[in-house]
C-alpha positions as CSV (number, residue, x, y, z in Angstrom):
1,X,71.3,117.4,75.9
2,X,74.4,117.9,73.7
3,X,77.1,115.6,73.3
4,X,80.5,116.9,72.5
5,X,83.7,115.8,71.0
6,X,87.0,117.1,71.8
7,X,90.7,116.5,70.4
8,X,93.1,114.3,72.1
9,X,95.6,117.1,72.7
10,X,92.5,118.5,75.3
11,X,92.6,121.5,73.5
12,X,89.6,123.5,74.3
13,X,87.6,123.7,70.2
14,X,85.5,121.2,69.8
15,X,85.2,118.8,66.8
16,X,82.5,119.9,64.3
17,X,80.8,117.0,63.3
18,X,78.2,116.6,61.0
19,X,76.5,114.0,63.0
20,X,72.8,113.3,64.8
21,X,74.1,112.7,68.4
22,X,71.7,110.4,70.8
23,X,73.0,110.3,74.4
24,X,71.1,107.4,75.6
25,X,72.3,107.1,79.0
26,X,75.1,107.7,81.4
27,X,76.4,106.9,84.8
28,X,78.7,107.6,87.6
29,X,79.8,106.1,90.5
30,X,81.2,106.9,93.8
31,X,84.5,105.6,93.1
32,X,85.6,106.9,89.8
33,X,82.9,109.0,89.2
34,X,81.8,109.4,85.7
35,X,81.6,105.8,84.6
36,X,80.0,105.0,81.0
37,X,78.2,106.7,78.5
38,X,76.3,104.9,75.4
39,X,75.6,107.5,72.6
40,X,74.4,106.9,69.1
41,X,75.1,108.9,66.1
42,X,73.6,108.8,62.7
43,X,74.9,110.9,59.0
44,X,76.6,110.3,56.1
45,X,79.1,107.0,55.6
46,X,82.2,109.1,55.3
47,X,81.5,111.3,58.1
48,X,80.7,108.3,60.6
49,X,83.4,105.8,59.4
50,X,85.8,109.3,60.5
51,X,85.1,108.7,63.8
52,X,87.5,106.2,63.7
53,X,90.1,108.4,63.9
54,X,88.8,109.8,66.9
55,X,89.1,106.9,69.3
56,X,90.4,108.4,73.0
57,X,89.1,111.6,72.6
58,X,87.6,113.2,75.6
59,X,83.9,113.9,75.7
60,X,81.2,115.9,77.3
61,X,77.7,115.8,77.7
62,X,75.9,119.1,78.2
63,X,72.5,119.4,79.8
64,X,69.5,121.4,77.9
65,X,70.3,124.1,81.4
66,X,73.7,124.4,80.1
67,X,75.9,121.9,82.8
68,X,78.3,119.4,82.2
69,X,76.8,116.4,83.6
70,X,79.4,113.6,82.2
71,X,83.0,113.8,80.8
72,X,85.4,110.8,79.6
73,X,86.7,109.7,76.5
74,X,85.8,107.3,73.1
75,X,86.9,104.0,74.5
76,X,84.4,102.0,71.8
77,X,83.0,102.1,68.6
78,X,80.6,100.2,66.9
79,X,79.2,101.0,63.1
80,X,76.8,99.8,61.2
81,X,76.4,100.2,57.7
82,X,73.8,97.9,55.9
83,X,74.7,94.5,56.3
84,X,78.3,95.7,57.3
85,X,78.7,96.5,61.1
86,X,82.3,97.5,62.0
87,X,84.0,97.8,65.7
88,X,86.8,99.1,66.9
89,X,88.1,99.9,70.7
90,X,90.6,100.5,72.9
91,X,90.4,97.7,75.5
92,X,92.6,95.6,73.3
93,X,95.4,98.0,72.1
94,X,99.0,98.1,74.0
95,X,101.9,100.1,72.3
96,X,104.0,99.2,75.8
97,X,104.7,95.7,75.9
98,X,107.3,93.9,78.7
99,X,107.5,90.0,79.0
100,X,108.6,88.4,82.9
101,X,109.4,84.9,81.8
102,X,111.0,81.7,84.5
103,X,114.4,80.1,83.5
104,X,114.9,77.3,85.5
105,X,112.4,78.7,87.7
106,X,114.2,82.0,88.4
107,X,112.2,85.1,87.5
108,X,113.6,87.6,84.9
109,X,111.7,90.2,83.2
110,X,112.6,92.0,80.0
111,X,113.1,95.7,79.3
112,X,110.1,97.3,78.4
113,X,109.4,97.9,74.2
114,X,106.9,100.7,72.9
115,X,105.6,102.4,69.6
116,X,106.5,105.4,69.5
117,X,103.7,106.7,67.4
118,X,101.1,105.1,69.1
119,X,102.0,106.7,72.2
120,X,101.8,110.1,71.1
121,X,98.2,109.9,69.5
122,X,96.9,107.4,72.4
123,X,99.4,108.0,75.5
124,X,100.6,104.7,77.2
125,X,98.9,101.7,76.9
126,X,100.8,99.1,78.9
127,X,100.7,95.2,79.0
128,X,103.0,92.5,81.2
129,X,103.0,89.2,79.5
130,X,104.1,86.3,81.0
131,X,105.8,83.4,79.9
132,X,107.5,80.1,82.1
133,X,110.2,78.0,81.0
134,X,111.7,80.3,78.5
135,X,115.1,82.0,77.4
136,X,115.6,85.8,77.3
137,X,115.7,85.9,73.3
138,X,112.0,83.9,73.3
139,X,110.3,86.5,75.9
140,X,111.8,89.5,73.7
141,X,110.2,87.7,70.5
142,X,107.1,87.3,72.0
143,X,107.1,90.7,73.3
144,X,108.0,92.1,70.4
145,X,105.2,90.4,68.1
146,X,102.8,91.1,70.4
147,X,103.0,94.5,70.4
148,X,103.5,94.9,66.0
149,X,100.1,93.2,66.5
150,X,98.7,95.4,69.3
151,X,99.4,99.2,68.9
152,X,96.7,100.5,67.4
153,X,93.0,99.5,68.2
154,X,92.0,96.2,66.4
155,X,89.2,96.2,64.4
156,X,86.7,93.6,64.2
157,X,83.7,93.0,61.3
158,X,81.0,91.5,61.3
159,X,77.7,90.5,58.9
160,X,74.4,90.7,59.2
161,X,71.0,91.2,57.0
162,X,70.3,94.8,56.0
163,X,70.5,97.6,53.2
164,X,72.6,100.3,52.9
165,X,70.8,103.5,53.6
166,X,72.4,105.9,56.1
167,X,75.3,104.5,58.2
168,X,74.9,105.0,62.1
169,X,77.0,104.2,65.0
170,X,77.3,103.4,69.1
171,X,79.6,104.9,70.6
172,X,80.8,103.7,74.2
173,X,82.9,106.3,76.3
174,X,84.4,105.6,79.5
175,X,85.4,107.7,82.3
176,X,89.1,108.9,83.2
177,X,89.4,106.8,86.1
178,X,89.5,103.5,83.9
179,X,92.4,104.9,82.2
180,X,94.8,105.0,85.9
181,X,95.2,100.6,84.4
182,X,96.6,101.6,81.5
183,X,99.9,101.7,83.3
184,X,101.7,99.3,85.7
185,X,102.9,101.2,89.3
186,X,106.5,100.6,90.5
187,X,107.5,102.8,93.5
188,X,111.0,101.3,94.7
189,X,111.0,103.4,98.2
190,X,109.7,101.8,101.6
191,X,111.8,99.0,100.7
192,X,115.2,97.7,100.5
193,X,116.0,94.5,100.9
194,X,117.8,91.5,99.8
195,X,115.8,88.3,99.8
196,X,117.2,85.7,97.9
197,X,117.5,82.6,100.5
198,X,120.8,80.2,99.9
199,X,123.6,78.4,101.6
200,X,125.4,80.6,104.2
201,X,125.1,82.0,108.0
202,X,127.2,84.4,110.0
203,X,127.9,83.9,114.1
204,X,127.5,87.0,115.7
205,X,129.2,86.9,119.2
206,X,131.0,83.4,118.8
207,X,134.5,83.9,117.7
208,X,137.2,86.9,117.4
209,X,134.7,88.6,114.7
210,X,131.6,89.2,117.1
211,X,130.3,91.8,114.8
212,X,128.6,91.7,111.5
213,X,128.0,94.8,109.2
214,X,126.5,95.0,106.0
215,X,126.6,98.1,104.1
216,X,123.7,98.7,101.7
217,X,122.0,101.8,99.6
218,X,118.2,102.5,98.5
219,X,117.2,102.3,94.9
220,X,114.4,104.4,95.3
221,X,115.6,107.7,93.1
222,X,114.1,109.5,96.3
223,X,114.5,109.6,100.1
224,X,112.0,107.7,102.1
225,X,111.9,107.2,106.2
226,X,112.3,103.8,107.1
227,X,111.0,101.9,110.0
228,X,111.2,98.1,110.7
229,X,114.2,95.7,110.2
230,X,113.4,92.2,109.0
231,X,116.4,89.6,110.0
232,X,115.9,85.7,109.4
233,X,118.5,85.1,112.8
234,X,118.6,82.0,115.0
235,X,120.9,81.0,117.9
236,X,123.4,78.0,119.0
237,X,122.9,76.5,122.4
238,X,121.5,78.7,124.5
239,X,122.4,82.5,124.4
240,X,120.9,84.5,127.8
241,X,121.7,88.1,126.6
242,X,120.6,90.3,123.4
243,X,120.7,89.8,119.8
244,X,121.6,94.3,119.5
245,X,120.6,95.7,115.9
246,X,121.4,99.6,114.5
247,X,121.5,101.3,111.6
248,X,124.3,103.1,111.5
249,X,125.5,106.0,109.2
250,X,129.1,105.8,107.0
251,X,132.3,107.9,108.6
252,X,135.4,106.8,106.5
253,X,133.6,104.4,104.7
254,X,133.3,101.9,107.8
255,X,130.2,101.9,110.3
256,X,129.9,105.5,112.0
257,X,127.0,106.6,114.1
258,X,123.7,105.1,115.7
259,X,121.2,106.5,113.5
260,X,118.8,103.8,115.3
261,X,118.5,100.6,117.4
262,X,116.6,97.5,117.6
263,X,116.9,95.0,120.5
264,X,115.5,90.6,120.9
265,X,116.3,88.9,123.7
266,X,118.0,85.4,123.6
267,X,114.9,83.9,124.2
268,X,112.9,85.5,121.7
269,X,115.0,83.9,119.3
270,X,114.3,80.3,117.3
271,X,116.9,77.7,117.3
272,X,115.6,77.5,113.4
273,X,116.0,80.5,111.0
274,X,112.9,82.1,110.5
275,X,112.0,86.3,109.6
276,X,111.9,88.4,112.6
277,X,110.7,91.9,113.1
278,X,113.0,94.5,114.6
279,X,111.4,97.4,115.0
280,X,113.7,100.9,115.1
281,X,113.8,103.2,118.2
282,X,113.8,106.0,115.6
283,X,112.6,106.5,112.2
284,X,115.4,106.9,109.6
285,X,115.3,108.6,107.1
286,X,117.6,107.1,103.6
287,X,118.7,109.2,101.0
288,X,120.2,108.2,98.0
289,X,123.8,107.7,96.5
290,X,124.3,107.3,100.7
291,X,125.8,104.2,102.5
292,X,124.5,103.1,105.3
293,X,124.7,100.2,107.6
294,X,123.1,97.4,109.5
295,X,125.2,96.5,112.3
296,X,124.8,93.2,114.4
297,X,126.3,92.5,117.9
298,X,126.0,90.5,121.3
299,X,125.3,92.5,124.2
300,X,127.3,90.3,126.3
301,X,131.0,88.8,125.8
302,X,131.6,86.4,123.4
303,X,130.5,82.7,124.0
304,X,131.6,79.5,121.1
305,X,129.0,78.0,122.7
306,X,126.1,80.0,123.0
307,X,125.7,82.9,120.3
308,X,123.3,84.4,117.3
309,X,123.5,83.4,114.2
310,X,122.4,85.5,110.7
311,X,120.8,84.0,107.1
312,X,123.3,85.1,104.9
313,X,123.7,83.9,101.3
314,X,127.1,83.0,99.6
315,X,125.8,84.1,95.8
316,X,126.8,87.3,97.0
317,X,124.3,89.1,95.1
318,X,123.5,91.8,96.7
319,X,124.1,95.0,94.1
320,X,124.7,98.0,96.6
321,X,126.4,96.9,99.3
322,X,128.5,94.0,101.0
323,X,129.5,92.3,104.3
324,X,132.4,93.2,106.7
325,X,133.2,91.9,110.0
326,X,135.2,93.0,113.1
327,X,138.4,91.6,113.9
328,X,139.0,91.8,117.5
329,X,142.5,90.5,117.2
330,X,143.1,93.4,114.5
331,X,141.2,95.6,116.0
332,X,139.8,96.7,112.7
333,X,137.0,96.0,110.2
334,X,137.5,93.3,107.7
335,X,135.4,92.9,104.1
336,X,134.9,89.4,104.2
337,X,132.5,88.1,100.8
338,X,133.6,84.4,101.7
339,X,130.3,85.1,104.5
340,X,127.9,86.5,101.7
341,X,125.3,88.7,101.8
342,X,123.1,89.9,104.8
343,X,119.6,88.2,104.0
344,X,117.5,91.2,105.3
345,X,114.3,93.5,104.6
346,X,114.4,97.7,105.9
347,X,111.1,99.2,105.0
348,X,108.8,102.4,105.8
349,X,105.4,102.9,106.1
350,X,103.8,106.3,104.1
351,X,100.5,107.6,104.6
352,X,97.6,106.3,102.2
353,X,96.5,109.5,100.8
354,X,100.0,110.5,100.0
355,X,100.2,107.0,97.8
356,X,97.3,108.1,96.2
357,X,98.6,111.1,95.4
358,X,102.0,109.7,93.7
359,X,100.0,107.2,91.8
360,X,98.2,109.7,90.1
361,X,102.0,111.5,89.5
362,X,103.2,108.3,87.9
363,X,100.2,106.4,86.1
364,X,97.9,109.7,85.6
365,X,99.4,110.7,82.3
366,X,95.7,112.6,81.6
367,X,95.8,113.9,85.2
368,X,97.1,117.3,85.9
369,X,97.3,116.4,89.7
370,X,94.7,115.1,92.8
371,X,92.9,116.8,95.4
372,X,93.4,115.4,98.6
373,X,90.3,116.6,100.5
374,X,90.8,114.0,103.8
375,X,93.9,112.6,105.2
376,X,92.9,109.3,105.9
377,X,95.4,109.6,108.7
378,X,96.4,105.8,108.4
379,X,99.8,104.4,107.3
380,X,101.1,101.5,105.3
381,X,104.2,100.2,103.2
382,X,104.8,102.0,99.9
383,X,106.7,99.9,98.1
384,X,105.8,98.4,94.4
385,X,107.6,96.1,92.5
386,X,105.3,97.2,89.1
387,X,103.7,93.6,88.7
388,X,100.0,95.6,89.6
389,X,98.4,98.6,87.5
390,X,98.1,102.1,88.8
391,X,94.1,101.4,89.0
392,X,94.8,98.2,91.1
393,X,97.2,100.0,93.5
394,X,94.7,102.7,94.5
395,X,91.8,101.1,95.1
396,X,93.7,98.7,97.2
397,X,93.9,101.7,99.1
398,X,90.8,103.1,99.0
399,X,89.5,99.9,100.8
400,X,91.7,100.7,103.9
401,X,89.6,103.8,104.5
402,X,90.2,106.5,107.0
403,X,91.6,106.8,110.8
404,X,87.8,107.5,110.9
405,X,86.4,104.0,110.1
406,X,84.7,105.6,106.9
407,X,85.1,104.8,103.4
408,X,88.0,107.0,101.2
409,X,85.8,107.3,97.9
410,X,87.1,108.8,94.2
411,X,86.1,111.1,91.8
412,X,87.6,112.3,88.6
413,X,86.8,116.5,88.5
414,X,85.8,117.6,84.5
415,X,89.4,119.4,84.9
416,X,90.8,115.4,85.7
417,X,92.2,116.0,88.8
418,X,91.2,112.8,91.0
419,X,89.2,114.3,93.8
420,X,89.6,112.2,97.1
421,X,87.2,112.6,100.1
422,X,85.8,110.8,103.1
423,X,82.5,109.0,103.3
424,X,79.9,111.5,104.3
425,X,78.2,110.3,107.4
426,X,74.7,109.2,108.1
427,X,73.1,112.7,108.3
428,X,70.1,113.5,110.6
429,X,68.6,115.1,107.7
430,X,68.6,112.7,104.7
431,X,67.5,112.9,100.7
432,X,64.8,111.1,100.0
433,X,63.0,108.5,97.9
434,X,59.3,108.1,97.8
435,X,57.8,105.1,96.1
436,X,57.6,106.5,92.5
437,X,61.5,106.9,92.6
438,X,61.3,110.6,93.0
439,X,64.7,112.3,94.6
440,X,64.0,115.5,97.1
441,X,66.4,117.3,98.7
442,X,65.9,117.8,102.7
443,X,63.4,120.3,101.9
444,X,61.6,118.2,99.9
445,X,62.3,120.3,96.9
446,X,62.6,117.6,93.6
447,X,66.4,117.0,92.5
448,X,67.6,117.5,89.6
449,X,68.4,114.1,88.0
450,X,70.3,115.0,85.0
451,X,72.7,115.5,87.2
452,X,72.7,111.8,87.8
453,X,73.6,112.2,91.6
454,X,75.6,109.5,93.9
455,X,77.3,109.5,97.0
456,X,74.6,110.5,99.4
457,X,72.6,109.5,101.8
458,X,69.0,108.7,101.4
459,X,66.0,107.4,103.3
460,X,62.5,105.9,101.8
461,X,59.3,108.0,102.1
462,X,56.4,107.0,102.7
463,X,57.7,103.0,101.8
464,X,57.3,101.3,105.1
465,X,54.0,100.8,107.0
466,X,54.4,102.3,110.2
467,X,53.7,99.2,111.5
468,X,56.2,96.8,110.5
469,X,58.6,96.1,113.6
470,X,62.0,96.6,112.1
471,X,63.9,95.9,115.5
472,X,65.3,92.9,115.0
473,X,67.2,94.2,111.2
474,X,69.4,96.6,110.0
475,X,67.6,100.0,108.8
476,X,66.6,99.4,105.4
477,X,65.0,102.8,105.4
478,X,68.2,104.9,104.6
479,X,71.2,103.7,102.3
480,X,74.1,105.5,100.8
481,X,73.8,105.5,96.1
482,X,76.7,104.1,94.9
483,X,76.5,104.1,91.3
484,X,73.3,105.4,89.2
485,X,72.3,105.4,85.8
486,X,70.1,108.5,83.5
487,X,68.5,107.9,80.4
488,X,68.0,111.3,78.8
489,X,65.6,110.5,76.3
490,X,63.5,108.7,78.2
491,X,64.5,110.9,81.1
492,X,64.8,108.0,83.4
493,X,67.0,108.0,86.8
494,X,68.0,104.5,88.0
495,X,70.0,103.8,91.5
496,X,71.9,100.8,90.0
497,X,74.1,100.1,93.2
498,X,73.7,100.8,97.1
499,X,76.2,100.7,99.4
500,X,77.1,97.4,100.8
501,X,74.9,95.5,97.6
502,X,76.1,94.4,94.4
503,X,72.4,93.7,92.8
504,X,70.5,96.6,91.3
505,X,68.6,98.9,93.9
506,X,64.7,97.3,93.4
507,X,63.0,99.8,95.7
508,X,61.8,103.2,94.1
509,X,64.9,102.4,91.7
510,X,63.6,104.3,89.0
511,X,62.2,107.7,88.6
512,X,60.2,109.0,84.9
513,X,59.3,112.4,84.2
């Protein structure tokens, strides 16, 4: 097997190193796919201390038939040179560095700082620090130090017996798929809200101003479809009609058409505030740089004894909109800040595999795009607020699976484009194991395992007397490879993970040749 080097521009020469490579094993894994890689290298002092410089470049490793069977990049290095041995690796480098600190317990968070220069040799590296109890100038200090001290990769050294003949080194590389956490994932659509409880209330339906309307825009930088209301109302006495709810679109800069409706009863509705789903009659789609509205009325006459009330709060700070009311008397709309801000939540739901997909455009800055081969046909809030990586995000969603009730599983193609698919099902036909470890395909011809393969089914061969009554268990004669491991020197394949266990596979785990 070969082991290549490339340059961290991806361009397609690779580097011509004067260097004894060793691959001495490398795995993959069903989510992710390539995972690790340990190589060694031996040569001359000046040639291995260069590889130094060479931290984050991709790699391959070539089979003796001429296949890629691994791909990922230099994430650690460790060198040894007589009693010297000298580390360096990427896990603790961040040239992006942001601080979200509490003042008085109020969250702020400040703008994010990066090396330039870092960033072009490494691409972004992020980190969010956090600090309580703090002032604006101490979080930008601390952000600030921390990332003079942070963006490059820190070397360590260390000391131990030995004599200086020829230097050698490990080299750990990592797969692309660890590289989706090196950036934090913020996607403002699905959401708009305004959240901040306080003093205030509005009546809806009690005096001669029965009807509230807030005016509000996205922040998203994009249109998204939304789909639920959240209100925190309660009522006064004992109201026996409806609590009525739209969005409405802007026509001369007041409240203007029904774009959608949302309807409780009086009796649905807490004498206490508390959140309350309204579901729309229609999904709306919000654009941009648009107004729009949430308007509140009584579907009955007005009542000062029995009516709705809305959580409101007098800070008034809500940025993109405010509150108006209608003045029966005047027959007009009135602003009226002295009543606050609507307290209130719109949001949309987005299909999983589409998240997936913008992930990868936002924190896949070595990813040239995805392949979406299932829908998982299932729907769920988009909306980030940036405190979780990209990495975090996605498998969040990989968890929720398909419409199917099967897995969503990862790999990252040798081109980098994250590949998503469905679980395979349990086939009839199945791979198989015998007791030595041995993989066959259906036909019983052997596999080839410098390939390293995962994500398919298998059943034992020949393992399991006949005899055993296995009706009372779950199958333990077929299982799905999660993550294996191959040793080409030793030419050793070993099933580390099986679906549904996190302990190495100890039945025919192992195949020699």
């Amino acid at each position: 097997m070969k082991f290549i080097l490339r340059r961290r521009d991806f361009s397609d020469n690779p580097m011509l190193l004067d260097l004894d490579f060793e691959i001495m094993r490398f795995s993959w894994d069903v989510i992710g796919g390539p995972k690790q890689a340990t190589v060694n290298a031996r040569g001359a002092r000046d040639v291995i201390f260069n590889l130094v410089n060479l931290m984050r470049s991709p790699v391959e490793i070539i089979s003796d038939k001429g296949e890629i069977v691994w791909w990922g990049y230099l994430d650690t290095l460790d060198i040894n040179y007589g009693s010297i041995r000298y580390g360096v690796n990427m896990n603790g480098m961040f040239n992006k560095t942001a601080v979200a600190y509490t003042e008085k317990n109020v969250r702020y968070t400040t703008d994010w700082s990066e090396d330039a220069d870092s960033v072009l040799e490494y691409g972004y590296k992020e980190i969010f620090l956090s600090r309580t109890d703090a002032i604006e100038v101490d979080a930008i200090q601390q952000r600030d130090t921390y990332l003079a001290a942070t963006k490059y990769p820190i070397p360590t050294i260390g000391f131990e017996s030995g004599e200086a003949e020829e230097a050698r080194a490990t080299l750990i590389c990592r797969g692309w798929y660890e590289t989706l956490e090196w950036q934090y994932y913020t996607n403002l659509a699905g959401e708009e809200s305004y959240t901040v409880m306080g003093q205030g209330g509005r009546e809806v339906g009690e005096d001669d101003r029965p009807i509230l309307a807030m005016s509000f825009q996205i922040a998203a930088a994009e249109a998204w479809t939304a789909t639920t209301l959240w209100l925190s109302p309660w009522k006064v006495g004992t109201p026996s009609d409806n609590l009525v709810i739209t969005i409405r679109a802007t026509s001369g800069g007041l409240p203007g058409s029904v774009l959608a409706t949302s309807t409780k009863a009086g009796s649905a509705i807490q004498q206490n505030s508390a959140w309350m789903e309204f579901p729309l009659s229609a999904s709306v789609t919000l654009s941009p740089s648009t107004i729009y509205w949430i308007h509140a009325q009584r579907s009955s006459s007005v009542d000062p004894n029995n009516y709705f009330m809305l959580d409101t709060n007098l800070d008034n700070g809500y940025p993109r909109g405010s509150m108006y009311l209608y003045n029966t008397t005047l027959a007009a709309w009135v602003s009226n800040p002295g009543k606050g801000d609507l307290i209130f939540r719109l949001v949309g739901v987005q299909e999983t595999t589409e998240q997936i997909a913008n992930i990868i455009d936002i924190c896949g800055q070595f990813f040239p795009g995805s392949i979406i081969e299932n829908e998982s046909g299932i729907e769920s809030g988009q909306y980030r607020n940036g405190d979780s990586t990209g990495l975090y995000e996605l498998e969040k969603l990989l968890l929720v699976g398909t419409s199917n009730a099967r897995r969503l599983l990862a790999e990252v193609t040798h081109n980098r484009y994250l590949r998503i698919y469905e679980e395979p099902v349990k086939p009839v036909d199945t791979f198989g194991l015998d007791k030595n470890g041995r993989l066959s395909f259906k036909n019983n011809t052997p596999m080839d395992i410098e390939l390293c393969p995962v994500g398919i089914w298998c059943h034992l061969v020949d393992v399991i007397p006949s005899t055993v009554d296995l009706s009372m268990v779950a199958s333990p004669d077929l299982f799905f490879i999660e993550e294996a491991e191959y040793s080409p020197n030793i030419r050793r394949y070993q099933i580390l993970r099986t679906r549904d266990q996190s302990s190495v596979f100890d039945i025919g785990g192992i195949e020699q040749g």
